[in-house]
TIKE-373519 format. One record per atom (N, C-alpha, C): z, y negated, x negated. Coordinates in steps of 0.02 Angstrom, whole numbers, plus 50000, padded with zeros to 5 digits. Each point is the difference from the previous one (the first is absolute). Example, Ala and Ser with C-alpha at 12.3 -4.5 7.8 and 13.67 -1.06 7.14 Angstrom:
2
503905028449340;500004994150045;500004994049955;499644994750018;500034994149958;500374994550039;
//
This chain:
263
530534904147130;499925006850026;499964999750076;499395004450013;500085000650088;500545004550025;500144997750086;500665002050023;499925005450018;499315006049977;499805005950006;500465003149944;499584997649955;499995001949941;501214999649966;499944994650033;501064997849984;500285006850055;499725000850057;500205004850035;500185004949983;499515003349963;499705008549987;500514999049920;499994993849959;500465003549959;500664997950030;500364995350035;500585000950003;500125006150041;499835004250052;500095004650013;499895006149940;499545001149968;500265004849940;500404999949954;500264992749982;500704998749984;500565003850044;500194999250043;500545002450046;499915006850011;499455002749978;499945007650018;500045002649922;499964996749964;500085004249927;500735000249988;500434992750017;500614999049982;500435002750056;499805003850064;500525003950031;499815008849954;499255000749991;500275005549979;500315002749915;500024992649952;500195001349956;500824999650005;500464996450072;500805000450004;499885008750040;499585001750029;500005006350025;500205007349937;499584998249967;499935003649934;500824998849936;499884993949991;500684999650000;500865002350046;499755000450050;500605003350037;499885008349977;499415001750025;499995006050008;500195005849905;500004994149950;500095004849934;500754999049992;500264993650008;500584998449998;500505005850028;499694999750072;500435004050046;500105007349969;499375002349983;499875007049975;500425002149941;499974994649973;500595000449934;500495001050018;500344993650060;500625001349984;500195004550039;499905004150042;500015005050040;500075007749925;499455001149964;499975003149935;500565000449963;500304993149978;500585000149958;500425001950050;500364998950070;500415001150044;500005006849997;499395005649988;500165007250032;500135001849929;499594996549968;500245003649910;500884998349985;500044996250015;500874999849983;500345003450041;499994999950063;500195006350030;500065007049981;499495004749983;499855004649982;500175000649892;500114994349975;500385001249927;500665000050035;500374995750050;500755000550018;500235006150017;499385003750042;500355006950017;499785004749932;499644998449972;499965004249928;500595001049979;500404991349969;500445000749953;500675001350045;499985000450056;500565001550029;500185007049998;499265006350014;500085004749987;500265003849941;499644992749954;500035008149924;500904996049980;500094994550031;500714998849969;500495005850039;499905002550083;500545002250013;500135010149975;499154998549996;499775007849972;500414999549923;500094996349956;500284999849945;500845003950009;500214996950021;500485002150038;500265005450030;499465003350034;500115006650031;499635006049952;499754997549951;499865004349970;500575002449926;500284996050003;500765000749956;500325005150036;500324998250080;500135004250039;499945006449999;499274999150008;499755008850016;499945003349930;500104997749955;499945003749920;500755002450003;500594995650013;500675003650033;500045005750017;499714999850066;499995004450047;499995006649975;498965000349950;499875004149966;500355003149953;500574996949952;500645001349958;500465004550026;500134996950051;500155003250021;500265008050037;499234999750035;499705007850030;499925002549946;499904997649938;499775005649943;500545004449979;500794996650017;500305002849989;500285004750060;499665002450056;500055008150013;500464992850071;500104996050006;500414996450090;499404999150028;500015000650056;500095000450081;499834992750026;499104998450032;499984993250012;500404997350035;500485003550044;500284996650044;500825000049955;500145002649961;500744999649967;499904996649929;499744993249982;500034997649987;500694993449993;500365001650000;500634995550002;499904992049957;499944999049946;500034994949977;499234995050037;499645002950021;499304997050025;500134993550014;500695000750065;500134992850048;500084993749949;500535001249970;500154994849943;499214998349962;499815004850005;499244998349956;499654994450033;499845002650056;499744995650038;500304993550035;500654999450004;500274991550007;500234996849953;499725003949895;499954995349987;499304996049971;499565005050014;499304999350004;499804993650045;500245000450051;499884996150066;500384994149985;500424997549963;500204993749976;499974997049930;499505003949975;499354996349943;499634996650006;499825001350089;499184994550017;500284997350053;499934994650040;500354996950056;499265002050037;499555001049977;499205000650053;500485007050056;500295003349944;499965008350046;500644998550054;499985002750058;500504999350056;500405006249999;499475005649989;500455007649999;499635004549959;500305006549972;499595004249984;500125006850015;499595003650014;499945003850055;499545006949981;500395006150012;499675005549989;500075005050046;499485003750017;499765004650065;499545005649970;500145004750074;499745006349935;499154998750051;499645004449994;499364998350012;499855002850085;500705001150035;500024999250080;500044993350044;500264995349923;500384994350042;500465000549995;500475004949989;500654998350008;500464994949939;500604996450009;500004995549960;500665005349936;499955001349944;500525003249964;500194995949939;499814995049983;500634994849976;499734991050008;500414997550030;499964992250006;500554994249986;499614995249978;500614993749983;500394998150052;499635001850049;500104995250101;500405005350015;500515000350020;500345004450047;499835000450068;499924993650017;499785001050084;499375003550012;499564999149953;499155003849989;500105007049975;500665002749984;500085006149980;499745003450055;500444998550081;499885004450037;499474999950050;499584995949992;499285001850010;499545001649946;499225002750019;499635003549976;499754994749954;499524999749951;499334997049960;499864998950070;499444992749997;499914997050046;499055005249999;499725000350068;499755003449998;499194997549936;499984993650005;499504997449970;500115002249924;500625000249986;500025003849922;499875005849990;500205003450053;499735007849983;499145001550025;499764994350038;499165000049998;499774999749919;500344994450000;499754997549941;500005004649922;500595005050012;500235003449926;499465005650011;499815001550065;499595006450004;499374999549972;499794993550037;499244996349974;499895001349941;500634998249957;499934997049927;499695006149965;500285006150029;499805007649948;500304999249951;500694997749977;500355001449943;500094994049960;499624994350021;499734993149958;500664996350041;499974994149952;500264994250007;499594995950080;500774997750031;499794997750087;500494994049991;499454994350050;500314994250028;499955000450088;500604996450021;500024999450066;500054991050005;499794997350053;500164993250009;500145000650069;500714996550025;500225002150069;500634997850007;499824991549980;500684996250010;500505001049974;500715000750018;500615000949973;499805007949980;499705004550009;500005008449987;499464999549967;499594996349941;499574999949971;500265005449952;499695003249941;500365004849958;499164999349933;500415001749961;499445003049953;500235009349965;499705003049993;500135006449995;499795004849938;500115005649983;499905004549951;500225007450015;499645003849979;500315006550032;500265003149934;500505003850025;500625003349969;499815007949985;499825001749958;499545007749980;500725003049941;499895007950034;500605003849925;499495000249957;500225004449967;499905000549914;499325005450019;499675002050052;499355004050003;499564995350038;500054995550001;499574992150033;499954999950066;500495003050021;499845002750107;500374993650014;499964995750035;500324995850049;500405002250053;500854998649960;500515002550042;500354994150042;499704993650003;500364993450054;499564993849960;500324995650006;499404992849994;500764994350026;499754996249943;500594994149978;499484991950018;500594997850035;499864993150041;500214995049976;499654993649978;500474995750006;499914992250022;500265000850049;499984995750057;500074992449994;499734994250028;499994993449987;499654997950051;500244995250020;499874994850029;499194994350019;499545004550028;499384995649988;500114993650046;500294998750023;500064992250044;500054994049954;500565002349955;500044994949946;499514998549942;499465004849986;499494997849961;499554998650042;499845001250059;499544996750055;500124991950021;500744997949975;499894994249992;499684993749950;500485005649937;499594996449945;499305000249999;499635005350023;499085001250008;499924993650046;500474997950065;499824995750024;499784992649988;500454999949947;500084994049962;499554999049962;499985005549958;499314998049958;499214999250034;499985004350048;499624997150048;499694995350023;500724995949998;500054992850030;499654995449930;500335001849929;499704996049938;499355002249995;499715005050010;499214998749998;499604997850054;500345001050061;499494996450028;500304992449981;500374998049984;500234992649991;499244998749939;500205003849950;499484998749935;499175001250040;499825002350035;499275003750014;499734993550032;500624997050049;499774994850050;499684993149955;500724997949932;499784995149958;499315002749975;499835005049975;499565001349971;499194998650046;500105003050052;499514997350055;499944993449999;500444997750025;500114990550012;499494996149933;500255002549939;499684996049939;499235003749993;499985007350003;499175002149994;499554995850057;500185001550041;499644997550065;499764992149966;500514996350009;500034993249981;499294996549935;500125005749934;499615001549951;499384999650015;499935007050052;499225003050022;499744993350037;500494996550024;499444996150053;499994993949961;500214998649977;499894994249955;499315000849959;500075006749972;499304998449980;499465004150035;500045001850054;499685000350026;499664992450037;500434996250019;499884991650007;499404999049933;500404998949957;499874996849934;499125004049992;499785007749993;499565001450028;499334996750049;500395001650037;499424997750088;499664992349988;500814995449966;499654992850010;499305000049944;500295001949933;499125000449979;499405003750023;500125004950028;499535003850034;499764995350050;500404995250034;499774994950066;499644995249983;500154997849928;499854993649948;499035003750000;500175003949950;499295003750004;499335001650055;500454999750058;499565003250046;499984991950026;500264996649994;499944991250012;499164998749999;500185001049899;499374999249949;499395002150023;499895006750030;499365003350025;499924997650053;500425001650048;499804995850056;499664991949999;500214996649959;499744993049995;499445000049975;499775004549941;499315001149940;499575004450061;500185002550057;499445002050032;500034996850054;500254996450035;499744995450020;499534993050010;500244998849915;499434995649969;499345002649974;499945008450017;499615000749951;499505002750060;500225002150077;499634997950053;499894995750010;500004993950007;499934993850031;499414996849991;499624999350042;499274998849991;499894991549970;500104999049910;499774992750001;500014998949947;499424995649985;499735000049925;500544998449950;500554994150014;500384999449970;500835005849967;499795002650067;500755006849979;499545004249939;500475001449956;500125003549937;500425006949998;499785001549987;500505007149984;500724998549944;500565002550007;500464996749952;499845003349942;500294996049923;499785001549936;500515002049969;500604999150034;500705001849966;500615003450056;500205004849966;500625005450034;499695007449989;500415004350000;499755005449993;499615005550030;499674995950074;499515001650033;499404997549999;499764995949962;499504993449992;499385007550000;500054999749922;499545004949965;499765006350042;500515005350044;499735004450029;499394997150049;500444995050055;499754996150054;499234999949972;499904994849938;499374996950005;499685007149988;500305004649964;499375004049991;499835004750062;500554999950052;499615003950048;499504995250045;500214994650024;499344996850042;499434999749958;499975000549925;499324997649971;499775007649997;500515005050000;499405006750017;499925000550083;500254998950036;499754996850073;499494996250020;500014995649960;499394993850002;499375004049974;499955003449922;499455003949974;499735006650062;500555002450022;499805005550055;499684996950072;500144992250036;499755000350036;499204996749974;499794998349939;499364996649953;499765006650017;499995005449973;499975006549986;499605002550079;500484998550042;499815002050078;499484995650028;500014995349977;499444995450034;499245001949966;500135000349949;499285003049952;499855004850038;500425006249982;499775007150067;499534997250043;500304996550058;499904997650056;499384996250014;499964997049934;499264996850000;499475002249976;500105004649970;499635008249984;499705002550040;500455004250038;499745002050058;499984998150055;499924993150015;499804994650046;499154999049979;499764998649945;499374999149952;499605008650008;500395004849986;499715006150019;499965002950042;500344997250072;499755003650058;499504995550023;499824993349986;499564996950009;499245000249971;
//
């Protein structure tokens, strides 16, 4: 093979096999980036509907309550309700009820008694229009439900509060195991792709060997060079110079034609 010809393919070698580790990075990555936001977003799913489970026991209370003719705010047994609610799940930190000003009218936290709902909860309960609300906001993260009497009006909205730092670690972590898995996974595809991409090129080089050599011999001005009779270029080869050879027979006749007829 000429050092034209070794050139032009080892350079399209190196350009196929950066962009097949390119391609490989780039699906890999995309994945694992994919699974990273999808597990995210099922964690805050099941975190929700587990703490909503919960507060919705609560607020069916509540409702038992009011039906019987008390006073949202004279509720007496509520407190006990709620610290022992709040030591069923270790996720929940406090639980927490406010009427729909913000103000706070029963909590597990004593010290949080005498401040308001933090203001992001009462954005958040307004937003909701009556629906089920999440807040994420560190130690004051909350998940929520609103608290309606017995004519469906929304008389306060029930909190219950946890800790997002500590599942921001575990997200971290897992984090860390997929990109651990995404990277192996790169490392061995890549590895794959170029291998045969190798395995590829060299017969493609083998081949283009073959032609290159069968037309060289098959220019070469001398009685003794032959056209080759065997490989899987033989057969095309001979048949294009012998319709070459008939076309320039072909042109010379013309030529002597009308060489004879303009004379």
């Amino acid at each position: 093979m000429s050092q034209s010809v070794s050139r032009a393919v080892d350079k399209a070698q190196s350009q196929m096999i950066l962009i097949a580790v390119l391609v490989c990075l780039f699906s890999i990555g995309m994945a694992g980036l994919l699974n990273y936001f999808k597990y995210r977003t099922t964690a805050d799913r099941l975190i929700k509907e587990r703490l909503v489970v919960v507060g919705q026991g609560i607020e069916n209370s509540i409702r038992s309550s009011l039906a019987l003719g008390l006073q949202f705010s004279d509720l007496g047994t509520l407190p006990e309700m709620l610290e022992r609610e709040r030591s069923t799940d270790l996720l929940i930190r406090s639980i927490e009820i406010f009427d729909t000003e913000g103000k706070l009218l029963y909590g597990t936290d004593r010290l949080r008694a005498l401040r308001g709902a933090p203001k992001k909860w009462v954005d958040e309960a307004q937003d909701a229009a009556g629906d089920q609300w999440m807040v994420k906001d560190g130690a004051d993260s909350a998940v929520g439900i609103p608290v309606k009497n017995n004519f469906g009006l929304v008389i306060g909205h029930l909190a219950l509060r946890f800790d997002d730092s500590r599942l921001a670690a575990v997200t971290a972590g897992v984090a860390r195991e997929i990109a651990g898995i995404a990277l192996v996974v790169f490392l061995v595809s890549a590895a794959v792709a170029t291998l045969a991409l190798v395995t590829v090129l060299d017969r493609m080089s083998t081949d283009l060997a073959a032609v290159e050599q069968a037309l060289h011999q098959a220019v070469t001005p001398s009685e003794s060079t032959k056209l080759p009779t065997r490989g899987p270029f033989a057969r095309p080869l001979m048949r294009f110079f012998d319709t070459v050879r008939a076309a320039e027979s072909q042109i010379a006749m013309l030529r002597a034609r009308l060489g004879r007829g303009g004379s």
